[in-house]
N, C-alpha and C positions, 0 to 999 in steps of 0.2 A: 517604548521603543528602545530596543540594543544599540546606542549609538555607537558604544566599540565594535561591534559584529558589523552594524554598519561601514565605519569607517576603514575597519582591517579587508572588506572586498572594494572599497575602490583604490583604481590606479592612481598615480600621483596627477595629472594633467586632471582627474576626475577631484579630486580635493581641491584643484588650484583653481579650479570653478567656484568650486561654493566658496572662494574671496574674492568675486570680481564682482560688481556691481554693474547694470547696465541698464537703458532707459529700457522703456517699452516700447518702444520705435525700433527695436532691435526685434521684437520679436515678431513671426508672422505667423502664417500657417504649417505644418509640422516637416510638411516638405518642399518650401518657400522660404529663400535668404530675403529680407529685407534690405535697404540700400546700406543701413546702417551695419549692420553684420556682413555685408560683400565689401564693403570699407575696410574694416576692422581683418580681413581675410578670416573671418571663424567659418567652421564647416559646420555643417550640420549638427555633428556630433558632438561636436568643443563647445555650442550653444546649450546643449541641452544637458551639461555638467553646471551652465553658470549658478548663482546661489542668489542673487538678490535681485531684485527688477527697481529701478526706481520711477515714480508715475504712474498710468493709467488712470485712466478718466472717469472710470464708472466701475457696478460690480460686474454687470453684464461681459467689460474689455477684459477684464481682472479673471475671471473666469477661465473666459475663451484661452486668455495668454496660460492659464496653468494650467490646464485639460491638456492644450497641446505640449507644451511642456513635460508635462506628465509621461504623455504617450509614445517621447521621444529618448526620456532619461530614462538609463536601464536600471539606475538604483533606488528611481524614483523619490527622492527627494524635491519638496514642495518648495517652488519660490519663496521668497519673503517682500513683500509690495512696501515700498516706504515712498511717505511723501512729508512736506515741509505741510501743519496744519497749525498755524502761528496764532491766528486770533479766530479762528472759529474755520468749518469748515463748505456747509452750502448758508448757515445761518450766521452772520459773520458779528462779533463784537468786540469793542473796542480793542486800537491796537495794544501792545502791552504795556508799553510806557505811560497809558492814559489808563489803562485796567489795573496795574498795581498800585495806580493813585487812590483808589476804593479802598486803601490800606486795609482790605478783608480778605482776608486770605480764605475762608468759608465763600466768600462769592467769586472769589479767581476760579474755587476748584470745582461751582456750578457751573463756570461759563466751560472749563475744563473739560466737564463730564459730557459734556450737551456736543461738545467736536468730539472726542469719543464714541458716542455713539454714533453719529452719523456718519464718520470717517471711515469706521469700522463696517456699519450697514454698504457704505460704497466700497468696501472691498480692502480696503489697507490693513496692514497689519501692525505700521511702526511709523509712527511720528518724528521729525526732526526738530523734536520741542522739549523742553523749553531752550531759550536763549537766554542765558541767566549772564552775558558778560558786561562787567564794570563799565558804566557810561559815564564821563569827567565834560563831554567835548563834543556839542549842541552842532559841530558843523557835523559831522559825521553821521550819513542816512540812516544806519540801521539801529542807531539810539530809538526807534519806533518802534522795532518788536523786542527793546529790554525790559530788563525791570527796574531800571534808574541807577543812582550813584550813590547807593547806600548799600554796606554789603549784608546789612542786616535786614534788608528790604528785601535786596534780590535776593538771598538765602530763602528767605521765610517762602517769598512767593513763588520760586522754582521748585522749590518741593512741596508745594500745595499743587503746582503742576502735575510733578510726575505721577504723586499719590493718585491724583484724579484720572489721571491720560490712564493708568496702569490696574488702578482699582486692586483690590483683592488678588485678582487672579485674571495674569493678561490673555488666558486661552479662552476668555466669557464673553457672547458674542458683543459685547458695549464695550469692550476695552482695546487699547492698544496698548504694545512698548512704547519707550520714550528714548530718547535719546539726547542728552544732553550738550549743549555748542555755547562756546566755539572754543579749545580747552590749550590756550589761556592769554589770555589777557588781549585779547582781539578788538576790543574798544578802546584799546589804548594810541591806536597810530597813531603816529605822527602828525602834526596838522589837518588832522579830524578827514585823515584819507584814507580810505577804505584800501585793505590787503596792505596798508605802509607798514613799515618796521616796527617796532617799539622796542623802545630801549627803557630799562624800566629795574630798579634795584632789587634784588631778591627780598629784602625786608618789605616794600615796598605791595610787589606783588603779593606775597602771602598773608598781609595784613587787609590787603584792600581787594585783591581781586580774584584771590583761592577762592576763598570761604563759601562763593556761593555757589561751586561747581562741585565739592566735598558735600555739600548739603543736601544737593541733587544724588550723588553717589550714596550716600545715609540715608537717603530715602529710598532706595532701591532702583535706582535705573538701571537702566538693561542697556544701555548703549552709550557711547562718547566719542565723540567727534573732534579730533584737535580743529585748532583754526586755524588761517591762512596764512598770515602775517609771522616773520620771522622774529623772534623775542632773544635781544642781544646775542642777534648775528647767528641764528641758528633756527630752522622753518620750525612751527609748534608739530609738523606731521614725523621729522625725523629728531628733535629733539631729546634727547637722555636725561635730561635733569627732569621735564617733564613728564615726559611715556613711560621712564624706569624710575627715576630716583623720587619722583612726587606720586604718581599714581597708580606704580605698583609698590615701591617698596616702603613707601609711609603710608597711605591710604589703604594698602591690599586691595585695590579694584580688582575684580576678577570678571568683569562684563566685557562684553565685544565693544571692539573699536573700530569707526571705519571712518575712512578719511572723505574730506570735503570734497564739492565735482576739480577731480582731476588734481587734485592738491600733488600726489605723489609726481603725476610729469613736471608743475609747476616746481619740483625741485630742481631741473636740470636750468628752469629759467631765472628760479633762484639764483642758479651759481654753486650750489653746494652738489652737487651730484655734475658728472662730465658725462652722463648721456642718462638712458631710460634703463641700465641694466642697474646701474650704479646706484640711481633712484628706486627701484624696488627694492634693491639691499638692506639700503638706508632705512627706508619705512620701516619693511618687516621687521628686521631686528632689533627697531622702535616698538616695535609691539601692536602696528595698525595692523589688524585681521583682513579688511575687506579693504578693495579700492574703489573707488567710484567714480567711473567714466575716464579712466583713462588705463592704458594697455602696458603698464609696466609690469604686474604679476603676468600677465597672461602670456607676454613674450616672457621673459625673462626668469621666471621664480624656477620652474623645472629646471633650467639652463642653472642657474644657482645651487642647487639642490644637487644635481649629476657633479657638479665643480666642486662639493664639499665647502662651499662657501655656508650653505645654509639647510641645517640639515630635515631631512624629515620627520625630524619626532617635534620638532618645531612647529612644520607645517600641522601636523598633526593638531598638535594643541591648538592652531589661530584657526581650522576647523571646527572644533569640537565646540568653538565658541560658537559658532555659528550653528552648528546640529543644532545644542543645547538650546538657544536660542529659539529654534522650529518648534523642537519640543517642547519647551513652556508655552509658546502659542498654541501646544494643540491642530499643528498646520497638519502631522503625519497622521492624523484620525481624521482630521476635517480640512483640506488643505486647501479650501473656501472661509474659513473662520466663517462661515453662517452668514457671508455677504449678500447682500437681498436689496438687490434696488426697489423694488415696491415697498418694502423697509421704512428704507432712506425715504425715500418721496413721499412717505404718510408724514415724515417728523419733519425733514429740510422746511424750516418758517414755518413751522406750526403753532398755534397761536402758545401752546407753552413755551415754544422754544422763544418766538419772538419776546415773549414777556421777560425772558433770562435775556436777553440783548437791551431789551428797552431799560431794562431795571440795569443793566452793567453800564448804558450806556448815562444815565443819568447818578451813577454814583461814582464816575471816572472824572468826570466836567467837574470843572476847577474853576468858582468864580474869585477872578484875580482881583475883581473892582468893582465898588458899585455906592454908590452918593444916594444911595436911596431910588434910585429909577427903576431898581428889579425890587421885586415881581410885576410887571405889569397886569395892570388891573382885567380882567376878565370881562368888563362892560365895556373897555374900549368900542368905540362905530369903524374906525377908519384904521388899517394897516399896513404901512409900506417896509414891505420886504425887501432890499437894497442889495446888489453884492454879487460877485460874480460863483457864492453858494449860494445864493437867496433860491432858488428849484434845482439845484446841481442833485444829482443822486450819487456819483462819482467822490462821495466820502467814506464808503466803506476802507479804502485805505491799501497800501500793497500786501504782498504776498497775504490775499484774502482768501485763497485756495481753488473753491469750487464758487465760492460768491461772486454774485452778478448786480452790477450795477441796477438794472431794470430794474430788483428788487427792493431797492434799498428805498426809504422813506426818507424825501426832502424836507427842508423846512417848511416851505410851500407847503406841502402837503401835509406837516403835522400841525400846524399852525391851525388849516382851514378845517381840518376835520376838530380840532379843540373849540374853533371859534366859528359854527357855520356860520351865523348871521353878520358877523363883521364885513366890512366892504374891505375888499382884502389886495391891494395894488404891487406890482412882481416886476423889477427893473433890474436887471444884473449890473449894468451899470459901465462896466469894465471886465475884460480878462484876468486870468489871474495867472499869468507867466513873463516872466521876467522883459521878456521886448514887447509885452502888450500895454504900449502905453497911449494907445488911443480913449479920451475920455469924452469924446462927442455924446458919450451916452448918460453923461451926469446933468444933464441941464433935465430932463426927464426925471432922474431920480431926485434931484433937489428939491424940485417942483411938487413931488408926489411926499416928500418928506415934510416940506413945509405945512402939510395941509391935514400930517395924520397924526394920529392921536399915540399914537407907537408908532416907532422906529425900532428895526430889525437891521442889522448891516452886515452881513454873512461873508466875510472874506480869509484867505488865508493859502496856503501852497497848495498846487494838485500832487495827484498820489505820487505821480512818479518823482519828485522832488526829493522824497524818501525813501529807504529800504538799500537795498544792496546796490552798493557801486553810484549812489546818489550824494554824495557829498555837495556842500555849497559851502562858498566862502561868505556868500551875503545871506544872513538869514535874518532879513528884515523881509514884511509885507512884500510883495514881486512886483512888479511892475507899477501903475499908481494906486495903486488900493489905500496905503497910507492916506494918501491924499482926498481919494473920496470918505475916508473914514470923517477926518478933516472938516472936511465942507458940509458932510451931513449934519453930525453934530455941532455945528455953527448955525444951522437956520432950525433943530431940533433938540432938545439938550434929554427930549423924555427919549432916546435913542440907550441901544444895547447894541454892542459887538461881539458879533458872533465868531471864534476863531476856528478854523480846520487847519489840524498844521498836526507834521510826524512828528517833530523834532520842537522843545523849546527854542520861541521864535525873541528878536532882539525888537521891543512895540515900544520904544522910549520915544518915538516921533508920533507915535496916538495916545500914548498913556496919559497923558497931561487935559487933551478934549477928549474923554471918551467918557461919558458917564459909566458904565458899563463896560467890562468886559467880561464874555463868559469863552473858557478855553473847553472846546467839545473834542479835543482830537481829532483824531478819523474815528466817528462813531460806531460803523458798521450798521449794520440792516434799518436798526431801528433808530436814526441819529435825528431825522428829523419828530421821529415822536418827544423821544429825549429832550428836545431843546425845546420845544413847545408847551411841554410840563414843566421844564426850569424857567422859562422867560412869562411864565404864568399865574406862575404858585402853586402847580399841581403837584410837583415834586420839590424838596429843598435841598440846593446842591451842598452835598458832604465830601466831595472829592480832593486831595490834597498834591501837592506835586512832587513829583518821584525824583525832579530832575530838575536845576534849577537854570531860570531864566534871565539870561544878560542884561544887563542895560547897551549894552556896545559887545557886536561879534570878537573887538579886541580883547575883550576881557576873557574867550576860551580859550585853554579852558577854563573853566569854572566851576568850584563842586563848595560843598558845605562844611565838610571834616577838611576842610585844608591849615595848615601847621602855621604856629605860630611863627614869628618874625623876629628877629633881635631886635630891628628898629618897623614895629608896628605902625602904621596911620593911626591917628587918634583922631576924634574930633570930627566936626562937619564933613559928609562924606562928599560935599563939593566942592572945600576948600582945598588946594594941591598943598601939601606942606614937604620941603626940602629935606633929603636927606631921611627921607622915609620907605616905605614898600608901597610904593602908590603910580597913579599917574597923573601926567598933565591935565590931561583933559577928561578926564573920568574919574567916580570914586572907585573904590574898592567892591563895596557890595552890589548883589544884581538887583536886578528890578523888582523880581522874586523870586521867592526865597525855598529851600528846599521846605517839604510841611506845609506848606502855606497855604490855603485856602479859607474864603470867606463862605457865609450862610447866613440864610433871612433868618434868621434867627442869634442869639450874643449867648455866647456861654462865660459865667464868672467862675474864674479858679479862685477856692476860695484859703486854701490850705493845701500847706506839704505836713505831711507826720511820719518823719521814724521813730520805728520802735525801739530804733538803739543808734549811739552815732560810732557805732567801735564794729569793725567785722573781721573774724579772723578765720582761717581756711577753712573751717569745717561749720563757721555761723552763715548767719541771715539777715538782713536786713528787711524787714518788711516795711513797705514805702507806700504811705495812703494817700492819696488826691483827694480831695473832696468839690466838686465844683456843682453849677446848677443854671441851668436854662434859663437864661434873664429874659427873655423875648416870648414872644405871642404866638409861639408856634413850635410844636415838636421839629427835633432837629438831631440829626447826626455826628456826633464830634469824635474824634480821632486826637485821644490823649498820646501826646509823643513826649517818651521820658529821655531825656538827657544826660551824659555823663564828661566831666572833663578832670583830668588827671593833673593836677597843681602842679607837680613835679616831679621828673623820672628821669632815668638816664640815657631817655634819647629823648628826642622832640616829641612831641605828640599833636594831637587833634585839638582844635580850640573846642570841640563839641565832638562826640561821637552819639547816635541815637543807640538803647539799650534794649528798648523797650515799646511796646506804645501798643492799644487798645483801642478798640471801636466800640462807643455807645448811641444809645438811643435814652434819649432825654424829652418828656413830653415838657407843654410849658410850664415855668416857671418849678419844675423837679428838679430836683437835689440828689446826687448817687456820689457814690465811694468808690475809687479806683486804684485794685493791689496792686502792687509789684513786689517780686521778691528779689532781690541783689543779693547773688553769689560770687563769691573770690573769683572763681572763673570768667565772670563777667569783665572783669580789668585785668585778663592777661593781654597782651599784646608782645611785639616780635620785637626783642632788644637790635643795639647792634649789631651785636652779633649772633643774629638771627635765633635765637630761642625764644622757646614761647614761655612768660612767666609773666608774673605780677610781682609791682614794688609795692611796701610798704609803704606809707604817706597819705597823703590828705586829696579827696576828691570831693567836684562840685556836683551836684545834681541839679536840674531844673527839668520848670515843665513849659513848655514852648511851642517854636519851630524855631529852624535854625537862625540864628542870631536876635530869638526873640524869647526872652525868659521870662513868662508869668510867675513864678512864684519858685523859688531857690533853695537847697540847702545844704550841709553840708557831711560828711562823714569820713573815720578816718579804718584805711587798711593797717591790721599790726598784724606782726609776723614773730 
């Protein structure tokens, strides 16, 4: 395709289409305004220049909307269909705070490929994924579709994303573009409140909360999204340190950008723009290409453009991102991308796809605790399933896209198909929302506890608790569920708890009676097979945790690279000692720990080995682990290598992760794990914001955070 030839025959008002985003409820029949377009005052004509659709529900709607479309634009230029396809698309798995726990970035980018295809077979062409931003702060809902608060975690795993969402080649009918959000630092509000301010140190940001939106951009994504929230008093959609001086004129992005729904009006409610003309100004000449859902280009960019405020060879360029765009999808040859719902509907929970969900869903779950109670024996007689998840299907989790509750497998039901012959008893017991605190229904489930031979206790937040515009200030158990945890395991002790929660939750009121806990997320499709293979022994849980979890909601935020102190807490972490960084009534450390996850099976580290303890700009350090399966059972461990910086000229991290590896270890096997340490690996951002490395002495260990199996040392000279 000519896109110059193209773009030199449309009018201006025809360009200022292909930047305006709009739902698919705008669109109708070719000579039919729908309610939403007779709102908006578009005519017929000004509909059929717009450029991007966001939504539609199938490929059949997807179709329909571009045919007419088609038949109506005289330049014929194809839609582009974007939807948000966050943890799977009709096949749903784990959300992503629970899937980049898998610390496998090879099975992120299966569960990856598997919403690809079928996002694509229903007709989409562009994903609003990954969300790669910095999570510190457990109140805030949409910590459920990040990739935690490491930025070497989120890095790794948002570009095992896009690689997958994007494949090879995004015009192939199994792929999609990606779009990267929320661009930047959107997980940092204020008091863990979604769209709040964040006020945040330039050092600060580029060291901890860049990295893994540049990693997305170096893997090739095709799209970027600023986010909501305004970043020391200035919105991320109008922005210049960001849109210009970060990601064009140090990154070189050269991908489209479009802004969040309606983000560009939300400047005038911002405060930083005096109406809607003002606010289209602002964007544009920030560098946002498209808007979405809201009418500030569409009134005003022409009006701009005639005013010599803003001129046309501008416009021009935040087009050609968008043609270009078309054109690498392949839409101006196929402007269907080979959308096929009978496609879709052979693969949507096909027993392969389900197995990529079962198998995600069982190596995300996090076993925080266990005294010996898991695995439950296989010959149990007697089963009481407890909890107001114990048959809930309603854990696939939010923004699950096209997934349907009806589909998803309970515990109930993975339990009973693992175990047909058990006598198998199902009490929910209680609700599980914060004013449901009627427990009329625990003398039943007590009853039925006392008498079985397993105990199952299925509790934890419903979906909506989490995700966008969800925040809580109390993220403990809801309503009495604590409390039935409580009472169960008081008349039961061979009892497991099963957690369903977006967000690390603060469980220091069950931690203490809970033989068990096992953290399953929101599993998606296949959660109760999942949990029925860990609470069994059919599967061994290798899942680690991306995000760490409170002792007490006072302690967020809370994250694991946090800086040292001039006057540190020493000692007992529940004695309060004066005149320290600590508090009253709490310790320091959380309940659990970032990395952290247990398995039926004990891995012994057995040795650290460098091959040199001196490394200078152009050397290496190669770094051996040697560890080996001490248990009766093959098992999955996730080597996390550790770096801490002795001494620099600013503060630094008591711990930063560098590194870290997933193996498979049959019993009692022995293996050897490289790492190679590069000078680059210990730059970081001085005071005065430069990126460089000091010469000096750093620690290494092998762990999880706060917890060092085996330690060593080596020195940078320069």
């Amino acid at each position: 395709m000519d896109l110059k030839a193209l773009l030199g025959q449309m009018t201006l008002e025809e360009k200022i289409g292909q930047l305006i985003q709009l739902s698919a409820d705008f669109f109708g029949e070719s000579t039919e305004l729908t309610g939403p377009a007779q709102s908006w005052g578009l005519s017929i004509e000004e509909l059929s220049s717009i450029g991007t659709c966001i939504g539609g529900k199938n490929a059949a709607e997807i179709r329909k909307i571009q045919e007419e479309h088609l038949k109506i634009d005289r330049n014929k230029i194809p839609l582009i269909f974007m939807r948000d396809i966050i943890h799977g698309y009709r096949t749903v798995y784990p959300i992503g705070l629970g899937l980049v726990g898998s610390f496998d970035p090879e099975l992120v980018g299966e569960c990856t490929e598997m919403a690809a295809k079928e996002a694509a077979a229903g007709g989409l062409h562009l994903t609003f994924a990954p969300m790669v931003d910095l999570v510190r702060d457990a109140r805030w809902g949409r910590v459920m579709e990040s990739c935690g608060e490491d930025p070497l975690l989120a890095s790794t795993m948002g570009a095992a994303q896009v690689k997958a969402f994007q494949g090879e080649d995004i015009s192939s009918r199994d792929h999609l573009a990606a779009c990267v959000k929320h661009f930047a630092a959107y997980g940092a509000g204020e008091s863990g409140r979604d769209y709040n301010s964040v006020e945040i140190s330039e050092r600060t940001l580029r060291q901890f909360y860049l990295p893994s939106y540049k990693a997305c951009i170096d893997a090739g994504v095709k799209m970027l999204m600023p986010s909501f929230n305004d970043m020391n008093g200035i919105p991320s959609t109008a922005n210049p340190f960001l849109m210009k001086r970060i990601l064009r004129d140090e990154w070189h992005y050269d991908g489209a950008v479009i802004s969040d729904w309606a983000a560009i009006w939300e400047l005038t409610v911002h405060g930083v723009a005096a109406d809607m003309k003002e606010a289209a100004r602002l964007a544009f000449e920030n560098g946002c290409h498209i808007e979405m859902l809201s009418s500030a280009y569409y009134k005003h960019l022409a009006e701009l453009v005639r005013e010599g405020v803003i001129t046309e060879e501008a416009v021009d360029d935040a087009v050609m991102h968008v043609l270009r765009l078309k054109d690498e999808l392949g839409l101006f040859d196929d402007p269907f991308h080979q959308a096929d719902d009978a496609r879709g509907e052979a693969m949507y929970l096909s027993p392969e796809h389900r197995e990529v969900a079962r198998r995600a869903s069982e190596e995300s779950a996090v076993l925080l605790k266990n005294d010996g109670t898991l695995p439950f024996s296989e010959d149990v007689k007697k089963v009481a399933i407890v909890g107001p998840f114990a048959d809930e299907q309603a854990m696939i989790g939010p923004w699950s896209a096209l997934g349907k509750t009806e589909e998803a497998v309970s515990v109930t039901s993975g339990v009973r198909a693992l175990l047909p012959n058990a006598e198998i008893s199902v009490h929910k017991a209680c609700g599980y929302l914060f004013d449901e605190l009627d427990k009329s229904g625990f003398a039943d489930a007590i009853e039925a506890a006392k008498n079985a031979d397993a105990v199952i206790i299925c509790v934890g937040e419903p979906a909506h608790y989490s995700g966008e515009g969800n925040s809580r200030t109390d993220i403990g158990l809801p309503g009495v569920q604590a409390d039935l945890v409580n009472e169960i395991t008081a008349v039961n002790k061979n009892s497991a708890v099963l957690i369903f929660n977006g967000r690390p939750l603060a469980l220091s009121n069950i931690y203490k009676n809970a033989p068990a806990i096992l953290d399953m997320w929101f599993p998606g499709s296949e959660g109760g097979n999942a949990a029925a293979a860990l609470l069994f022994g059919r599967a061994n849980p290798c899942g680690k945790l991306a995000m760490t979890f409170p002792r007490a909601v006072g302690q967020c935020p809370i994250y694991y690279n946090r800086m040292l102190t001039g006057r540190p807490k020493k000692g007992p972490e529940e004695v309060y000692k004066p005149f320290t960084s600590g508090y009253l009534d709490c310790g320091n450390l959380p309940l659990f720990f970032f990395g952290e996850g247990l398995s039926y099976t004990t891995f012994e580290y057995n040795a650290m080995t460098l091959d040199t303890h001196e490394l200078d700009e152009k050397g290496s350090i190669k770094v051996t682990v040697s560890l080996t399966n001490t248990g009766e059972r093959a098992g999955k461990e996730v080597v996390q290598l550790y770096l801490r910086d002795k001494a620099s000229s600013a503060v630094r991290p008591i711990q930063e992760l560098i590194a870290f590896k997933k193996i498979t270890l049959e019993a009692n096997e022995s293996a050897e794990v490289c790492f190679e340490i590069t000078e680059p690996m210990l730059r970081f951002w001085n005071a005065q914001n430069e990126y460089i490395s000091e010469a000096g002495e750093f620690e290494l260990f092998v762990g999880y955070a706060d917890h060092r199996y085996i330690s060593d040392e080596f020195t940078l000279v320069k």
